[in-house]
One Martini backbone bead per residue (centre of mass of N, CA, C, O) as a GRO file, in nm:
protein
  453
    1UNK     BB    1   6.356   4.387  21.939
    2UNK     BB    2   6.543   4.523  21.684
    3UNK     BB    3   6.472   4.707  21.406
    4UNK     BB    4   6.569   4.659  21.085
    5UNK     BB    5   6.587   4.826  20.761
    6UNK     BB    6   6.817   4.640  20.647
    7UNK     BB    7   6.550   4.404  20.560
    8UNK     BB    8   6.390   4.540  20.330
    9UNK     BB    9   6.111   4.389  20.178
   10UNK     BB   10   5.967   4.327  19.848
   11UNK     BB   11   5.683   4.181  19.761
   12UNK     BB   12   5.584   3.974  19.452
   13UNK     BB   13   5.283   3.950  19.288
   14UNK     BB   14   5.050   3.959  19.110
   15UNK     BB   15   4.814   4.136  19.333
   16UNK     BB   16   5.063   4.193  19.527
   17UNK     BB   17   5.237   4.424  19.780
   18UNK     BB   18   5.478   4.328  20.033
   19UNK     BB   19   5.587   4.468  20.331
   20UNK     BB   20   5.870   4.372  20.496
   21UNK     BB   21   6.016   4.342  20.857
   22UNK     BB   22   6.306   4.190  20.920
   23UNK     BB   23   6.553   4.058  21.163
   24UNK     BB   24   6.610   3.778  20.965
   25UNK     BB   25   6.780   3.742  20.696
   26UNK     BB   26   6.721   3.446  20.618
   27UNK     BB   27   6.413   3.499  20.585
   28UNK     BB   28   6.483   3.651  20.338
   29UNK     BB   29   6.445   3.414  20.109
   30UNK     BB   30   6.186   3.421  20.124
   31UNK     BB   31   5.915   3.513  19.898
   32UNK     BB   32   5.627   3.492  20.037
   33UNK     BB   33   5.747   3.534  20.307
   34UNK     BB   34   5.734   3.648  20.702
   35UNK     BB   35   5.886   3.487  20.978
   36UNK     BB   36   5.904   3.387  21.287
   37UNK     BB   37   6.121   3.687  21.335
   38UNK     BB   38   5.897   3.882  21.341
   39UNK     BB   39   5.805   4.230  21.407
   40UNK     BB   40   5.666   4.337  21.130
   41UNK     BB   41   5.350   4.366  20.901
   42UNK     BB   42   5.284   4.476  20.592
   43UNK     BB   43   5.051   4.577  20.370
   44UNK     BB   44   4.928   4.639  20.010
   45UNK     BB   45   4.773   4.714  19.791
   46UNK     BB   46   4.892   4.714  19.485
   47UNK     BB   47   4.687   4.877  19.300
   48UNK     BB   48   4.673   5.117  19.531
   49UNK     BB   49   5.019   5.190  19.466
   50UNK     BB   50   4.995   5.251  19.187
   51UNK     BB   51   4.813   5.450  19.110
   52UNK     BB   52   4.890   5.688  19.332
   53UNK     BB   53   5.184   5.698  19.141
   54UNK     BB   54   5.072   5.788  18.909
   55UNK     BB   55   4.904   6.026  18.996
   56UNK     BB   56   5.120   6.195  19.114
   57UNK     BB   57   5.267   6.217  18.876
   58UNK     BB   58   5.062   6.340  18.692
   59UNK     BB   59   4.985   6.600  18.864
   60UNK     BB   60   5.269   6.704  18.882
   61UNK     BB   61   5.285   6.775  18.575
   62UNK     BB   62   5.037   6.944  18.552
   63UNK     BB   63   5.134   7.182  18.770
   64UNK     BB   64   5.355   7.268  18.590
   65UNK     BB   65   5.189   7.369  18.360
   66UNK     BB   66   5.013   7.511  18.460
   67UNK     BB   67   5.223   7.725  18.534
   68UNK     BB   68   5.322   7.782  18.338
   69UNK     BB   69   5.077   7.902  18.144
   70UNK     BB   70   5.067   8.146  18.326
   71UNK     BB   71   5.310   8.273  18.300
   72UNK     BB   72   5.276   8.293  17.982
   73UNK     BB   73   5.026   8.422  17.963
   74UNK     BB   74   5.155   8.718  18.134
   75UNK     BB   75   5.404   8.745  17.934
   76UNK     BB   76   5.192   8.799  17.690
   77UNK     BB   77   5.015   9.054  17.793
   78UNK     BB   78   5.297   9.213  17.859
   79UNK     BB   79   5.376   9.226  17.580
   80UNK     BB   80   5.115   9.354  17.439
   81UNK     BB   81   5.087   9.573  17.585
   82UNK     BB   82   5.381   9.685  17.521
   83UNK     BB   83   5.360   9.717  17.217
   84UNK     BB   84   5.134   9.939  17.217
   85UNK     BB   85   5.304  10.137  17.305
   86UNK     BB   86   5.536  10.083  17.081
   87UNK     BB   87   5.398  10.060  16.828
   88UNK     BB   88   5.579   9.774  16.765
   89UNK     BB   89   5.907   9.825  16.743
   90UNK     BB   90   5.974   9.511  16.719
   91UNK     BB   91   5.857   9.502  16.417
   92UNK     BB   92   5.965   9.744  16.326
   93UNK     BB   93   6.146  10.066  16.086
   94UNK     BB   94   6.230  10.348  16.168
   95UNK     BB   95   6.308  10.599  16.011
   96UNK     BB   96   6.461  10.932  16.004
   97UNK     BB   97   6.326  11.073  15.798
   98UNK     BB   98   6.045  11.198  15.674
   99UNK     BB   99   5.694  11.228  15.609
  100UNK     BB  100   5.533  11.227  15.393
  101UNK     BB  101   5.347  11.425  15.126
  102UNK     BB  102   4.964  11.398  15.064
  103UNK     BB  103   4.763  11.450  14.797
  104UNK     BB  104   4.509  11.341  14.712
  105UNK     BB  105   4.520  10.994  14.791
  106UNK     BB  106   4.566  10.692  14.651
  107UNK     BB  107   4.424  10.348  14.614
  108UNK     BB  108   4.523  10.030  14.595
  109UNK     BB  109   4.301   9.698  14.546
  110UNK     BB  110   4.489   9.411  14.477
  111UNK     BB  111   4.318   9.241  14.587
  112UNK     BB  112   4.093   9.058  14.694
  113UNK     BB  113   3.790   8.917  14.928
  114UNK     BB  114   3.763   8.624  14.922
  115UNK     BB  115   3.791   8.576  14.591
  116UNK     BB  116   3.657   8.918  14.594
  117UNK     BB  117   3.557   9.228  14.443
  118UNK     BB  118   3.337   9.338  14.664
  119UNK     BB  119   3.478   9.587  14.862
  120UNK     BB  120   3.496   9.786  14.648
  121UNK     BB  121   3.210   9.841  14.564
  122UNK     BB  122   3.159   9.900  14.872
  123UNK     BB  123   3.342  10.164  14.896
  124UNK     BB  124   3.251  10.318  14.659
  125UNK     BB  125   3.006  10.364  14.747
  126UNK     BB  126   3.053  10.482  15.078
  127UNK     BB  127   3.360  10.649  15.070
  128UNK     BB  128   3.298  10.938  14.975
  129UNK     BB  129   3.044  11.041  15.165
  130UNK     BB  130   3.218  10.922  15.468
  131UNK     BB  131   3.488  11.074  15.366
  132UNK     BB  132   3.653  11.378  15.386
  133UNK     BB  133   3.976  11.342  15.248
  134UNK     BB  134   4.017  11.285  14.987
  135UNK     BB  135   4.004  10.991  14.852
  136UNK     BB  136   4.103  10.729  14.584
  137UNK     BB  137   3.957  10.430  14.448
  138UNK     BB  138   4.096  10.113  14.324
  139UNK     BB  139   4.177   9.810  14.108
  140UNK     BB  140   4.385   9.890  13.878
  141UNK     BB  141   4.699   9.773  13.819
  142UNK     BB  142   4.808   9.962  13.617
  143UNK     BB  143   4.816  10.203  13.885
  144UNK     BB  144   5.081  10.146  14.038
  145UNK     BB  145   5.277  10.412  13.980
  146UNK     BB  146   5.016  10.618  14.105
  147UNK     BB  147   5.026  10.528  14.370
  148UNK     BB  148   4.999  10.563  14.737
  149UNK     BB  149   4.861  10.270  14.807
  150UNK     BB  150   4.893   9.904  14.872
  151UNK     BB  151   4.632   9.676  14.936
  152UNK     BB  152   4.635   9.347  15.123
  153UNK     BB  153   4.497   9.065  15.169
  154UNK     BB  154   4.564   8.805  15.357
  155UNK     BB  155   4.416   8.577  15.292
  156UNK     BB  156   4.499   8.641  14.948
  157UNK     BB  157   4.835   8.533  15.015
  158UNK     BB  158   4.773   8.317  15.184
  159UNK     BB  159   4.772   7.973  15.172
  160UNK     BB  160   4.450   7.953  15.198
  161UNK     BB  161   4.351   8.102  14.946
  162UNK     BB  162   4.529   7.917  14.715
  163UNK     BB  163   4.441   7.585  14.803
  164UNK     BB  164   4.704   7.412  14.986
  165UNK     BB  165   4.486   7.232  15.161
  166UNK     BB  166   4.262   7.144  14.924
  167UNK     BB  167   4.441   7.036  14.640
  168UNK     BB  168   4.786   7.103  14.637
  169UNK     BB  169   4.759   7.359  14.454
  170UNK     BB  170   4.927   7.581  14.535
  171UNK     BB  171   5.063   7.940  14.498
  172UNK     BB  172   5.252   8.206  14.513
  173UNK     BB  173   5.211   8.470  14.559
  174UNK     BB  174   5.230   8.772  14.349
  175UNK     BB  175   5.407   9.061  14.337
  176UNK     BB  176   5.477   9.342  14.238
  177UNK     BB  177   5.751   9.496  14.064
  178UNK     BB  178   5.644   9.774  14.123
  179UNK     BB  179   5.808  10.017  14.369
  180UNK     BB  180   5.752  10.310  14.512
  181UNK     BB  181   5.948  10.464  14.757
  182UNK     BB  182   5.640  10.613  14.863
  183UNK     BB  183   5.509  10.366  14.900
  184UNK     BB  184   5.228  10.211  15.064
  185UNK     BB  185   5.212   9.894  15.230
  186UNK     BB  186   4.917   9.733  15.355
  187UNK     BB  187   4.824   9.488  15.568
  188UNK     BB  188   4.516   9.311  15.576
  189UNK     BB  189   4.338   9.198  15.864
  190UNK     BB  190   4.010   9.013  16.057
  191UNK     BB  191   4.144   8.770  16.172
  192UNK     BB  192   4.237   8.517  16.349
  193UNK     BB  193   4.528   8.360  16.416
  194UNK     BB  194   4.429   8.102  16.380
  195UNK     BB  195   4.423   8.117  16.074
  196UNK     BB  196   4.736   8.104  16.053
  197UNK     BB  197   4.938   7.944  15.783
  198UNK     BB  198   5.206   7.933  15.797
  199UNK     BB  199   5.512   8.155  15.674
  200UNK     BB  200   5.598   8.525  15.660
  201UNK     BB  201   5.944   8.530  15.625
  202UNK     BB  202   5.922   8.651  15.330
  203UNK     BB  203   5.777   8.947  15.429
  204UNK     BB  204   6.034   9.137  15.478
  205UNK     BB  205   6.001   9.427  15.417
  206UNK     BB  206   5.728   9.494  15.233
  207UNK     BB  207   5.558   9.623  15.482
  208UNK     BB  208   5.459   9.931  15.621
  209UNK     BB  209   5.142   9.862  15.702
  210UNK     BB  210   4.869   9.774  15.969
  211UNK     BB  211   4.508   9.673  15.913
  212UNK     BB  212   4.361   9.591  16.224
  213UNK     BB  213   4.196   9.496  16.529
  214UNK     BB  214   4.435   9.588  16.657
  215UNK     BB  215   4.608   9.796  16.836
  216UNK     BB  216   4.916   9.739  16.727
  217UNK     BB  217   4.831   9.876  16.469
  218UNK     BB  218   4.851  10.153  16.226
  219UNK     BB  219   4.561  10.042  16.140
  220UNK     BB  220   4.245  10.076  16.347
  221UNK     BB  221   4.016   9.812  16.307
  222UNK     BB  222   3.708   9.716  16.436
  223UNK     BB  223   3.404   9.597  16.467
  224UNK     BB  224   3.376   9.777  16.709
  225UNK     BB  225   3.207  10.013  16.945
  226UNK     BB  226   3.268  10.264  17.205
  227UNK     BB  227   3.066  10.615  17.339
  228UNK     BB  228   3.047  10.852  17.528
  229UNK     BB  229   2.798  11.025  17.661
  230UNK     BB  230   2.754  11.308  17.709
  231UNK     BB  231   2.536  11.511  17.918
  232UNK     BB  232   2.371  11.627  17.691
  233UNK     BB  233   2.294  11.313  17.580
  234UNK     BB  234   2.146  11.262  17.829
  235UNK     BB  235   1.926  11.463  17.850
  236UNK     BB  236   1.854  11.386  17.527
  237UNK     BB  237   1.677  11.103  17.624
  238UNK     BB  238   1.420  10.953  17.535
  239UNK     BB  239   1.202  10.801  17.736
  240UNK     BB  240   1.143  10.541  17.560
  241UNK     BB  241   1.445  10.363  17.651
  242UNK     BB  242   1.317  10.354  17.955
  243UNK     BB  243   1.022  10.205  17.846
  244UNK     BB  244   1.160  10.006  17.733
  245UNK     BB  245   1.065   9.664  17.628
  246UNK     BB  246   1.281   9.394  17.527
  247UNK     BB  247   1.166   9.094  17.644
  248UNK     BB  248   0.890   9.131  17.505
  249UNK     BB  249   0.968   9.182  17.231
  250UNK     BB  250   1.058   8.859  17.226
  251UNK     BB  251   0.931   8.598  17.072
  252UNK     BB  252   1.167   8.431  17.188
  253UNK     BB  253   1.342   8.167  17.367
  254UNK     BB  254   1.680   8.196  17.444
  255UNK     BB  255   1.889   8.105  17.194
  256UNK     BB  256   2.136   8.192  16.928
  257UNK     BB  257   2.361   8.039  16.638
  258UNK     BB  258   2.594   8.172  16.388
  259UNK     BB  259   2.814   7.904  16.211
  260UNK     BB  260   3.042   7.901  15.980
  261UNK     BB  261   3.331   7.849  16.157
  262UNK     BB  262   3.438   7.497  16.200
  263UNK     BB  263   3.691   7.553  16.373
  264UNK     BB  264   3.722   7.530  16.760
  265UNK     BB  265   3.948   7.656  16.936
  266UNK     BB  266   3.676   7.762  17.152
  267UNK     BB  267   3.509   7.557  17.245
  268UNK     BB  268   3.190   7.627  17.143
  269UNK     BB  269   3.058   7.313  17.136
  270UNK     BB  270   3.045   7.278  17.503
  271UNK     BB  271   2.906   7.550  17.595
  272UNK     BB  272   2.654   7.468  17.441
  273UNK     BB  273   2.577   7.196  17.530
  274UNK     BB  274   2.574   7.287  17.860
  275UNK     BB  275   2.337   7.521  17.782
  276UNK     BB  276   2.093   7.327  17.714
  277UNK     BB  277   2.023   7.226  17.988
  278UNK     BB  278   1.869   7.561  18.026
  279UNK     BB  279   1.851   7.634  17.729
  280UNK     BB  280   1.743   7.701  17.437
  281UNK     BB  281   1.939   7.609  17.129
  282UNK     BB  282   2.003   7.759  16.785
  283UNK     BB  283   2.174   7.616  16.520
  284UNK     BB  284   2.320   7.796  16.235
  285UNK     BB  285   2.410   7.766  15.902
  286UNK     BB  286   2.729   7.541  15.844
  287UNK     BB  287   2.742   7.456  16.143
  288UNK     BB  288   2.443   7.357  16.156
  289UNK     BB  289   2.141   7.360  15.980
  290UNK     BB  290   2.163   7.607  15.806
  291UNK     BB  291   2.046   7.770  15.476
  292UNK     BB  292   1.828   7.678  15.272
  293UNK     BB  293   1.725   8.008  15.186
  294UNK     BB  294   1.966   8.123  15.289
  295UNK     BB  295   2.133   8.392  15.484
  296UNK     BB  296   1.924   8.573  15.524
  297UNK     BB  297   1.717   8.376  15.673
  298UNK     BB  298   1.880   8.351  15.931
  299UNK     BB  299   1.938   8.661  15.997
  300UNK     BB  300   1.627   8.724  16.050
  301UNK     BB  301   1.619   8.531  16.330
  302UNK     BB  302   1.771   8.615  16.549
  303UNK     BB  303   1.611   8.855  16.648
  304UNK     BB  304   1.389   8.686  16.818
  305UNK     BB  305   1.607   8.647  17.044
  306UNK     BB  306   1.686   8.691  17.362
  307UNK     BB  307   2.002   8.524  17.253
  308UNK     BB  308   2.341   8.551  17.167
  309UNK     BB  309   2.591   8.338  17.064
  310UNK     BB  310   2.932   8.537  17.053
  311UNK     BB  311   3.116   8.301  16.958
  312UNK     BB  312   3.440   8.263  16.936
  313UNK     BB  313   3.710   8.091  16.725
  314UNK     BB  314   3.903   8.257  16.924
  315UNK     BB  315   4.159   8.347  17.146
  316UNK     BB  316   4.210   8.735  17.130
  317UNK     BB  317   4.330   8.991  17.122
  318UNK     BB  318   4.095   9.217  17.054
  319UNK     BB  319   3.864   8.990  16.966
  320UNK     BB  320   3.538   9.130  16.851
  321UNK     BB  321   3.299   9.064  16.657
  322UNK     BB  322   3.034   9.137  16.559
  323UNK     BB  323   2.825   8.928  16.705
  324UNK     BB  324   2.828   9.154  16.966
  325UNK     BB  325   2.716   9.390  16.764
  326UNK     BB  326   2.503   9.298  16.692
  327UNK     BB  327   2.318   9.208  16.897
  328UNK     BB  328   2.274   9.493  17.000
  329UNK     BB  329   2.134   9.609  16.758
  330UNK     BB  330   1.905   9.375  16.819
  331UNK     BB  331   1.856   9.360  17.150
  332UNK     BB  332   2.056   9.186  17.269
  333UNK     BB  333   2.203   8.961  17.449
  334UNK     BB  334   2.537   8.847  17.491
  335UNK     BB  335   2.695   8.538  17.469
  336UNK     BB  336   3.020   8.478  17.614
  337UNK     BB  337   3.374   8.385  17.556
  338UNK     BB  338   3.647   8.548  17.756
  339UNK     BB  339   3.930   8.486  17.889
  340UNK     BB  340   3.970   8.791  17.830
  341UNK     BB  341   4.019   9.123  17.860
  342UNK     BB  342   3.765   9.350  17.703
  343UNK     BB  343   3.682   9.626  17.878
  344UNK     BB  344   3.826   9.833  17.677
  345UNK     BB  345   3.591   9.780  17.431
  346UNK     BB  346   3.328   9.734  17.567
  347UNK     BB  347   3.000   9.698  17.747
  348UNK     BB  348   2.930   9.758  18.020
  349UNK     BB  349   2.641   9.552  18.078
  350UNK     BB  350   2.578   9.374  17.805
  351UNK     BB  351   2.659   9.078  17.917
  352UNK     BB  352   2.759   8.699  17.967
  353UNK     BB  353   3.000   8.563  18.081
  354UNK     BB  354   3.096   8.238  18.168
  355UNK     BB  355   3.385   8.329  18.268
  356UNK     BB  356   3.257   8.466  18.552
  357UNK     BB  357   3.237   8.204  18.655
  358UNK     BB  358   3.280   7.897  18.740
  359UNK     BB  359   3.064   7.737  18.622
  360UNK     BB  360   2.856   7.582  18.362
  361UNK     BB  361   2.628   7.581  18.588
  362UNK     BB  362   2.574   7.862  18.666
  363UNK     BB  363   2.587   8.020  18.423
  364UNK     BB  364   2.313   7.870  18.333
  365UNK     BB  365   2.142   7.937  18.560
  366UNK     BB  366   2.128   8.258  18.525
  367UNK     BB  367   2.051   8.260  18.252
  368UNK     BB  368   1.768   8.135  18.303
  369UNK     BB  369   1.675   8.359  18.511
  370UNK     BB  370   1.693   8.561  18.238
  371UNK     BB  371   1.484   8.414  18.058
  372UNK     BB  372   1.256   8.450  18.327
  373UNK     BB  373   1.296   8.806  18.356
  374UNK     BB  374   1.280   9.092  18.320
  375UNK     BB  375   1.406   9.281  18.509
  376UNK     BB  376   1.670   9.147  18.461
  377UNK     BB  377   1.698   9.185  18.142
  378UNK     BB  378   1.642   9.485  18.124
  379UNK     BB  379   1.929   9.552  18.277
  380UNK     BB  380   2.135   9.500  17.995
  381UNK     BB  381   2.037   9.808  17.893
  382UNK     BB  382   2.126  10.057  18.060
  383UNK     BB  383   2.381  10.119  17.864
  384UNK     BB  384   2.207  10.355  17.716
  385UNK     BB  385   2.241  10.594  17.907
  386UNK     BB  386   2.597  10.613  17.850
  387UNK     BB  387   2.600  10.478  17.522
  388UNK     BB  388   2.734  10.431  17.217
  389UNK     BB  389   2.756  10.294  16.908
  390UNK     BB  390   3.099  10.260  16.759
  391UNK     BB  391   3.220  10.340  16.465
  392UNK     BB  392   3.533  10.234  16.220
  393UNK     BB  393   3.663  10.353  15.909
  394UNK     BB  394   3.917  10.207  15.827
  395UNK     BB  395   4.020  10.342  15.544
  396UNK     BB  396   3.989  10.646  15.645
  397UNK     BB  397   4.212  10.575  15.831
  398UNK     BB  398   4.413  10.551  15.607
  399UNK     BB  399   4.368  10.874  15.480
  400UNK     BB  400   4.448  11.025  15.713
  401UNK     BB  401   4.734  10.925  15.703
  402UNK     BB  402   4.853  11.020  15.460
  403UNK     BB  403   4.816  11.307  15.508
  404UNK     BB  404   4.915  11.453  15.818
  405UNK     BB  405   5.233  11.443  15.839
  406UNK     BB  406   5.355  11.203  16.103
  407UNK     BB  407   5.452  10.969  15.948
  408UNK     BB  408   5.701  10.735  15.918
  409UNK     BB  409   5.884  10.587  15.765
  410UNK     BB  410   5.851  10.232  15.728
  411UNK     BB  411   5.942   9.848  15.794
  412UNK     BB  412   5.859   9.536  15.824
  413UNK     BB  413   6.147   9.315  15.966
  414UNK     BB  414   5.869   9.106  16.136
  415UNK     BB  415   5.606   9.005  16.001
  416UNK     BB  416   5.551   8.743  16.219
  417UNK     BB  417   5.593   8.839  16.465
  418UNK     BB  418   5.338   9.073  16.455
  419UNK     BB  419   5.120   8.821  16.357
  420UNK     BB  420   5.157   8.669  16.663
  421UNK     BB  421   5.226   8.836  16.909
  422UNK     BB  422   5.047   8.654  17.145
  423UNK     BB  423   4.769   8.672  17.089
  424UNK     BB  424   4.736   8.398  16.982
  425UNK     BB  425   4.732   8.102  16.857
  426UNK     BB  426   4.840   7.907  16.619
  427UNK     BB  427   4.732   7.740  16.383
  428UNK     BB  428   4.767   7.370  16.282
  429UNK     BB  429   4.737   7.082  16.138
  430UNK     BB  430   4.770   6.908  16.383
  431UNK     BB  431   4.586   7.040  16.604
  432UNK     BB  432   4.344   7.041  16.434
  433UNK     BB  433   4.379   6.711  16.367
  434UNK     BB  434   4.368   6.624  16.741
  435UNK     BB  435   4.105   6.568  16.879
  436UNK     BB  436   4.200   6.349  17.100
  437UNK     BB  437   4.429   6.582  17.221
  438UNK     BB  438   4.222   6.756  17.339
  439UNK     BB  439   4.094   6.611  17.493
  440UNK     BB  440   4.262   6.476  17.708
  441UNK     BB  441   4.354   6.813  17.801
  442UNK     BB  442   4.076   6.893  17.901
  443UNK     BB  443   4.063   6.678  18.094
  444UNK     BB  444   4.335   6.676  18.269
  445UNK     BB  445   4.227   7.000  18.358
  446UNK     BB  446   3.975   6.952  18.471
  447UNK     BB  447   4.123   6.805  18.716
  448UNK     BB  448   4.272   7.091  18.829
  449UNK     BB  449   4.060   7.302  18.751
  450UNK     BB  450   4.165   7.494  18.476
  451UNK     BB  451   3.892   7.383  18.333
  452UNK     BB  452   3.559   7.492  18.426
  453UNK     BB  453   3.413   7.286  18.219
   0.00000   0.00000   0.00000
């Protein structure tokens, strides 16, 4: 007897769905079985067929997701690193005249820093003694007529600094009336973009310079740096560099990490409680223990570990920020999470990256062998014999910058676009306060192994 398809039967039930090929149309009208000239009857558990073809559809969503994601990343980096090259000049403007000739430049500092102007304070302490071009700084807005550049902190003119998500009353920054046609207006921002909430289509055409860590930037100053040292320099390191024992100088082990900004867009409190598996973690802080004490009694505490966890609350290109670089100057090892490439920036052979490994159990098993190992962690210092960290000092490239006479006027004409840049996601309210949909995404991506911890 030949089977024919066109006889194929779905039959549904409560718990299960049968599915009958059956020869003689007429038998298909029981609805609960086939019967009589049956030639093949297959079954197969119900919930078994649902589970799998949900299970299928949503694998297939997450890949093409995962897909897009790899995508999005690769085509954000090479925009990024194309704009480096092009100096920006995506969203600037340089005319075409010549460039301002400046002697002895003005700089004046308008707005405050984080709602205060200790940064004058601290600036005029060591600005004259540090900085050879002889450039001088005020705080005093009436002195606006007379300056040749007039610096703004970017946190202290956004939304955030005005308080218009703690109480609602925020007011929009007010810029002075008066701008000479040759004065530099610089945007100053050492945060990471994920702090940047709300629109700054408004600043088209106002800032003629932007000041941060960023290679991007115009006045490029990061939060540290690394220098390579001479053949001379390295023929005259003092033997004692090389039979320094670090791991014995350390009185704790484990790691510390200080948090202050309970932000939490880099997963850090994710990769902290899974490597309390393997060795002792202690958060201090605002967003850890505290510090009872005051902030000194916290930073005094730091240097005593082993291990510093130098997690960044956000991934952006080139944002390295202290953490990593007290940590070194602490003689510590620094463990980072750095999904992005720092090569470029930071000192190789000298960090922990998690991302290194396959997942957060491999690298928690390593970071452990190295907590108990000298000759392993005494390794990790190695690169004192290559290299030396080197700061800059953005201010004093801004004053060197006034006086050059290399660069040519300019104004950025998408002042939005080059602070969002690719370089990092920026933070929205809706998606800090998600977090349900965080968790979610990333059980989700956890299960097709794209964020292998």
């Amino acid at each position: 007897m030949t089977l024919s398809y066109k006889y194929y039967l779905l039959n549904f039930t409560n718990e299960h769905i049968y599915a009958c090929w059956c020869s003689d149309l007429e038998k298909m009208e029981h609805k609960s079985s086939c019967s009589g000239t049956l030639v093949m009857r297959r079954c197969f558990n119900g919930k078994w067929i649902k589970q799998t073809a949900v299970a299928l559809v949503v694998i297939s969503f997450l890949c093409l997701c995962f897909c897009e994601l790899l995508l999005v990343s690769e085509f954000n980096r090479i925009q990024y690193m194309s704009d480096i090259k092009q100096n920006g000049t995506l969203y600037k403007t340089i005319f075409s005249d010549g460039p301002d000739q400046r002697k002895s430049p003005k700089i004046l500092l308008y707005t405050t820093f984080f709602g205060r102007m200790v940064w004058y304070d601290e600036y005029l302490a060591t600005f004259p003694k540090s900085c050879p071009f002889g450039c001088t700084l005020t705080d005093d807005k009436s002195e606006i007529q007379l300056v040749d550049a007039v610096i703004y902190h970017f946190a202290d003119i956004s939304w955030q600094a005005t308080g218009y998500f703690q109480d609602g009353a925020g007011a929009w920054f007010s810029f002075p009336e008066y701008r000479r046609a040759d004065q530099v207006w610089a945007l100053y921002n050492v945060e990471p973009l994920t702090m940047v909430w709300g629109s700054t289509n408004s600043w088209q055409g106002v800032f003629n310079w932007t000041w941060s860590y960023t290679r991007a930037a115009d006045i490029v100053s990061p939060y540290g740096g690394k220098r390579q040292l001479t053949d001379v320099e390295k023929d005259n390191i003092h033997q004692s560099t090389f039979d320094y024992n670090y791991y014995e100088a350390k009185i704790r082990s484990g790691g510390i990490a200080m948090i202050s900004h309970c932000t939490d867009d880099a997963r850090r409190y994710r990769i902290i409680s899974k490597l309390r598996h393997f060795i002792d973690v202690r958060v201090v802080g605002r967003c850890g223990e505290g510090c009872p004490d005051g902030y000194l009694s916290c930073n005094n505490l730091l240097g005593d570990y082993k291990f510093y966890l130098a997690f960044e609350n956000s991934d952006c290109y080139d944002y390295v920020s202290e953490k990593y670089w007290r940590a070194l100057e602490r003689k510590q090892i620094p463990i980072v999470a750095w999904k992005l490439n720092m090569s470029d920036i930071v000192i190789p052979g000298s960090f922990i990256n998690v991302y290194d490994f396959v997942n957060l159990d491999e690298a928690g098993r390593f970071i452990q062998k190295v907590n108990t190992n000298s000759t392993l962690y005494n390794s990790f210092f190695k690169w004192h014999k290559d290299y030396t960290l080197h700061y800059t000092n953005g201010m004093c490239e801004l004053c060197k910058k006034l006086q050059d006479g290399t660069s040519r006027r300019m104004a950025y004409h998408d002042m939005d676009g080059w602070i969002h840049n690719n370089t990092c996601k920026p933070m929205t309210v809706r998606i800090r306060h998600s977090k349900f949909l965080t968790q979610v995404t990333d059980k989700c991506f956890r299960g097709i192994g794209y964020l292998p911890f």
